[in-house]
C-alpha positions in Angstrom: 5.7 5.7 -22.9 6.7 8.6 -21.1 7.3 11.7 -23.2 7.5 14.9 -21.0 9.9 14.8 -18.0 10.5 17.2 -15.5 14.1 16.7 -14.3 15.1 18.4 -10.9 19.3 18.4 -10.7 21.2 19.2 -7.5 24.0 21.8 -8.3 26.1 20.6 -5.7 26.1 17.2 -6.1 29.4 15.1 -7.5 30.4 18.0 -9.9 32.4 14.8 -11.3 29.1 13.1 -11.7 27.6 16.3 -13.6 28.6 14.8 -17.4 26.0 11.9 -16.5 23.5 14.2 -16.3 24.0 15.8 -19.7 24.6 12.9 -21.6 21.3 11.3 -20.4 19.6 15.1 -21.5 21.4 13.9 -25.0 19.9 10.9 -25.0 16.5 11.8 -24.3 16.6 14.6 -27.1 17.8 12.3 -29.3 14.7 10.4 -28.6 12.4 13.8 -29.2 11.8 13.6 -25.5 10.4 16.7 -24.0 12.5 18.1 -21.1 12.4 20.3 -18.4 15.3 21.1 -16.3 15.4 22.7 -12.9 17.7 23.2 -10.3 17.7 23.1 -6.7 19.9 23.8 -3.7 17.7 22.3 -0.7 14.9 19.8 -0.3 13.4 22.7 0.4 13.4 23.6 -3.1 13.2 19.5 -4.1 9.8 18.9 -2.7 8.9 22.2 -3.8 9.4 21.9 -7.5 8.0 18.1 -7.5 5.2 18.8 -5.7 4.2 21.6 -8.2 4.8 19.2 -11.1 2.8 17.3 -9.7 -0.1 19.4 -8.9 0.1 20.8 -12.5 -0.1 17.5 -13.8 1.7 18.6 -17.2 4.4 16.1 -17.1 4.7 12.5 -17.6 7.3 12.1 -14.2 9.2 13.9 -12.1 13.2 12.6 -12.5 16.0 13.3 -9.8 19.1 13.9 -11.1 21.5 13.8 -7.8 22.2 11.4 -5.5 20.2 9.7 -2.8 19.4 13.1 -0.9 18.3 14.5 -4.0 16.2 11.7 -4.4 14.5 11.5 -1.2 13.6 15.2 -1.3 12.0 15.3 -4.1 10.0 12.0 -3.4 8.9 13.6 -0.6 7.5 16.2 -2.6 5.1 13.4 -4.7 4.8 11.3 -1.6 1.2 10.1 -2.0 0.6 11.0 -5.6 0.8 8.8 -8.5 3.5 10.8 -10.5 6.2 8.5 -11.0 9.4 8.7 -9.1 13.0 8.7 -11.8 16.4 8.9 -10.9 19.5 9.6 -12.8 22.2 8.8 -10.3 24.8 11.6 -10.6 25.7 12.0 -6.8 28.3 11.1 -4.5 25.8 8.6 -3.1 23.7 6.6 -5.4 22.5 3.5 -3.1 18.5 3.6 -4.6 20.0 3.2 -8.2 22.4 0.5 -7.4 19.4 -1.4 -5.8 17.1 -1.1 -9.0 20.1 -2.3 -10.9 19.7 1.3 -13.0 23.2 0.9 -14.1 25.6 4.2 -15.7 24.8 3.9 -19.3 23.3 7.1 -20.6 21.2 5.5 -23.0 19.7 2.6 -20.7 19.2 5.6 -18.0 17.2 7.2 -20.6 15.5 4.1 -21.7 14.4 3.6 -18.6 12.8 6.9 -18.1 11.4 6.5 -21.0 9.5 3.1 -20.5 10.5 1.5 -17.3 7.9 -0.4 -14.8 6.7 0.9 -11.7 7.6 -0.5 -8.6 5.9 0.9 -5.7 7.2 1.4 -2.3 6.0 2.4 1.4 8.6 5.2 2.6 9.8 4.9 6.3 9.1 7.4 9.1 12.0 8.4 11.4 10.2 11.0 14.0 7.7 11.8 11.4 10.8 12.5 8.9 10.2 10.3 5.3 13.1 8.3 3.9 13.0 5.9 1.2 17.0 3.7 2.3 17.7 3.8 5.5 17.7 5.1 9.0 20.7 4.6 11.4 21.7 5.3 14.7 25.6 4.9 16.2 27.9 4.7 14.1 27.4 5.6 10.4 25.0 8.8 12.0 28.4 9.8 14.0 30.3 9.5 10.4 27.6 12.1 9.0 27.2 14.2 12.0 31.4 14.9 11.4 31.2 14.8 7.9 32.7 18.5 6.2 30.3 19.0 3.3 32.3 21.1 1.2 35.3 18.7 1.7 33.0 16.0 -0.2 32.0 17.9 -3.4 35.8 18.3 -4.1 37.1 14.7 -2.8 34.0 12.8 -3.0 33.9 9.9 -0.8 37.5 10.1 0.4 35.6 12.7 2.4 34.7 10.3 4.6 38.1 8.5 5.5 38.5 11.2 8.4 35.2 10.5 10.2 35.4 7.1 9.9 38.0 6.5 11.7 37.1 9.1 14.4 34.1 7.0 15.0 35.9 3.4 15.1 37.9 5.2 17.4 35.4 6.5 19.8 33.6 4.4 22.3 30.7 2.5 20.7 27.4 3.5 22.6 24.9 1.4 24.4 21.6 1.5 22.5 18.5 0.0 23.3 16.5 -1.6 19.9 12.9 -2.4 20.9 10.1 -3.7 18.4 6.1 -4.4 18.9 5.3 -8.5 20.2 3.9 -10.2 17.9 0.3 -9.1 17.1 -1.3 -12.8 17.6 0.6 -12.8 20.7 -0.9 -9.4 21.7 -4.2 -10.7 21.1 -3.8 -14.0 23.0 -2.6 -12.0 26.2 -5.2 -9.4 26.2 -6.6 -8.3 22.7 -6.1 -5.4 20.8 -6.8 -2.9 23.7 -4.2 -4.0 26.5 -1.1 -2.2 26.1 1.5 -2.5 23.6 4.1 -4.5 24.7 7.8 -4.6 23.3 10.9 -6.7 22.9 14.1 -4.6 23.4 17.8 -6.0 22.2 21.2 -3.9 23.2 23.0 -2.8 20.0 25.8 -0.2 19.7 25.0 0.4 15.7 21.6 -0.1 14.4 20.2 0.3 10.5 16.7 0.2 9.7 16.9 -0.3 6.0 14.5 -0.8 3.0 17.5 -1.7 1.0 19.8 -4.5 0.6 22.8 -2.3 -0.2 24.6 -0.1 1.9 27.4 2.9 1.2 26.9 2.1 -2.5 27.8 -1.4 -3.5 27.9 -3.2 0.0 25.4 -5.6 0.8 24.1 -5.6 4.5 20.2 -7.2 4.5 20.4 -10.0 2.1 16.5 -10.1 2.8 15.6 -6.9 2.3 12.9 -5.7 -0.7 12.2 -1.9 -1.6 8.4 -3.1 -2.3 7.6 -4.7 1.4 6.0 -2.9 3.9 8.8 -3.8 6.3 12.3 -3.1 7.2 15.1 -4.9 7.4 17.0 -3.8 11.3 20.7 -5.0 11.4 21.6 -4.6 14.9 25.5 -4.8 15.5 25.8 -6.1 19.4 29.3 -6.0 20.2 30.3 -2.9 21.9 33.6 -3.1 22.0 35.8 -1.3 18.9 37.7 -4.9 17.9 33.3 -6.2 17.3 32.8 -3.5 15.6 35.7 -3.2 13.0 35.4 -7.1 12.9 31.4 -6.3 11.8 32.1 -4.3 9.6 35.1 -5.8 7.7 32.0 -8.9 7.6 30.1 -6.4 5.7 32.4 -5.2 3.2 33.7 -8.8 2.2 29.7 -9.4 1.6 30.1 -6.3 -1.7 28.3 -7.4 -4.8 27.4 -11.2 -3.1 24.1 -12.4 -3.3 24.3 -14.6 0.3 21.7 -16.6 2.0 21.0 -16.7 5.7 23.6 -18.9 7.7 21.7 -19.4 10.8 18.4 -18.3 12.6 17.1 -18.4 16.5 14.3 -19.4 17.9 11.9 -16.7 17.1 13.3 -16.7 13.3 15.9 -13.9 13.9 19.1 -13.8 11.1 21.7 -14.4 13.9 25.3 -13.7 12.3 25.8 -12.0 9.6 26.1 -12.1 5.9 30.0 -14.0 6.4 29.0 -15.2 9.1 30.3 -12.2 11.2 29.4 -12.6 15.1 27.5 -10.4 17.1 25.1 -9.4 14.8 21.5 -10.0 14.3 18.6 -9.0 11.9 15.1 -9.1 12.1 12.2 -7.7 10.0 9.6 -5.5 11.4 7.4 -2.6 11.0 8.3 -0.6 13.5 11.2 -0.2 15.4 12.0 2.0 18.8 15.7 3.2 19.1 16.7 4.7 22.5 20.0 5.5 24.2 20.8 6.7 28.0 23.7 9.0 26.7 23.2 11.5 23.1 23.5 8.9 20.0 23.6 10.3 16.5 20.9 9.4 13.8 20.7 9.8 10.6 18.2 9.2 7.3 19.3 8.6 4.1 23.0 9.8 4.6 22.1 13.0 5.6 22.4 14.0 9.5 18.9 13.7 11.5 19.7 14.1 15.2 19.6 12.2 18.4 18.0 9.6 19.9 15.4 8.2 20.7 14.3 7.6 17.2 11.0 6.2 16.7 10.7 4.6 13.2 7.6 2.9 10.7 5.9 2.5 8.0 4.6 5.1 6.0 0.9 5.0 4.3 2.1 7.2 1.4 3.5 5.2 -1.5 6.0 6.2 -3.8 6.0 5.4 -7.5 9.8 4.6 -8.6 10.3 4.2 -12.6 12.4 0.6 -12.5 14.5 -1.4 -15.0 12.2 -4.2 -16.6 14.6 -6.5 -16.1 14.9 -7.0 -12.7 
């Protein structure tokens, strides 16, 4: 049981959402919980504050209170360290609590804090940058790169209606998605000192994702587990606009379903998507090359990273995420 918290709140994020927050702080008390609260206005500040909490080692866990940015800076800041990793999902974005099933009942979040399981997790690396969801490239990076900030605390995701549909309207690019042969292959074909060889698909949208959710409540890798020490890499292949809307309507019509792979190739791939959507493939790996010949947005976690080429793995630095029991 968990009995001294160190809660670290963005006070930007979903002013709306804000009442969460201090209903869960209501709950907690209620439960003689001892609770400290700090603010922070970068990630900056995020890993900052958790990383002192836990060096100081007076607290039972370090708790985000935000949404998923929130989240991912201040795991970064226990990246490594066996505090434990909550979340109270009071953000715009909240795609990490949807996946652990955390729910919006004050009194279960609290619960939760309180006594929930551990579930540990490997991190991705995006140029050496952490993120615990996803990385992308293409399109949803070109929807963040435009994105006005400010615009989203006071409309919330309506924010995003205007770059959407500048990126659907824009030319899709040509990327080139490469990933390491297989190792018993490398061995057989030179051991483990000839050089690395790599199996390259074209793509015009690519999401490397420890998650099976996307945008919230949308599923997009079936297949995909926060625990493995993989990635699930949804590669959308059709460049042209009438493949890519078509994609994407596949993906909303797959929200809150549970769906099984439809068909596979010959080296295992998940050809088509989760409704059977053409021109899409997924595969798991570990690590995953994404290059363009033109400037391609990317971006981690919903928040804007930069441009290709985008070099992305596993990270050896576990994070320890307080989980519903009953998932």
């Amino acid at each position: 049981m968990r009995k001294k918290l160190l809660i670290i709140h963005n006070r930007m994020a979903g002013r709306r959402k804000a009442p969460l927050l201090h209903r869960v702080l209501s709950e907690l008390e209620r439960r003689q919980i001892d609770v400290q609260l700090k603010a922070a206005s970068s990630i900056a500040e995020d890993i900052e504050l958790a990383g002192g909490a836990a060096d100081a080692g007076a607290v039972d866990a370090v708790v985000a209170a935000g949404g998923d940015s929130t989240i991912r800076g201040v795991a970064m800041g226990i990246m490594g360290r066996k505090m434990p990793l909550g979340i109270i999902p009071a953000g715009t974005g909240n795609v990490l609590a949807q996946e652990l099933g955390l729910g919006r009942d004050p009194a279960r979040i609290a619960d939760v804090l309180i006594g929930g399981e551990i579930k540990t997790m490997s991190p991705g690396l995006a140029n050496g940058e952490p993120f615990l969801l996803m990385a992308g490239a293409g399109f949803d990076a070109e929807i963040v790169r435009n994105l006005d900030h400010d615009l989203k605390q006071r409309i919330r995701k309506a924010a995003y209606i205007g770059p959407t549909l500048r990126a659907l309207a824009a030319k899709p690019p040509a990327l080139s998605v490469s990933f390491p042969e297989d190792a018993e292959n490398q061995r057989a074909t030179g051991g483990p000192e000839a050089p690395m060889s790599w199996r390259s698909y074209n793509a015009a949208f690519v999401v490397v994702t420890k998650v099976r959710h996307y945008g919230g409540r949308f599923v997009i890798a079936p297949e995909a587990d926060l625990t493995a020490d993989d990635f699930q890499v949804v590669m959308f292949m059709d460049r042209s606009r009438p493949g890519m809307v078509r994609a994407l309507a596949g993906m909303a019509m797959g929200k809150n379903t549970r769906l099984k792979k439809t068909a596979t190739d010959e080296d295992g791939n998940f050809v088509g998507h989760i409704m059977k959507t053409r021109g899409v493939m997924i595969r798991s790996a570990r690590h995953v090359r994404i290059e363009a010949g033109e400037s391609v947005p990317t971006q981690i976690d919903g928040e804007w990273l930069g441009t290709v080429p985008l070099d992305i793995s596993v990270s050896d630095q576990k994070v320890n995420l307080i989980a519903p029991g009953d998932r």
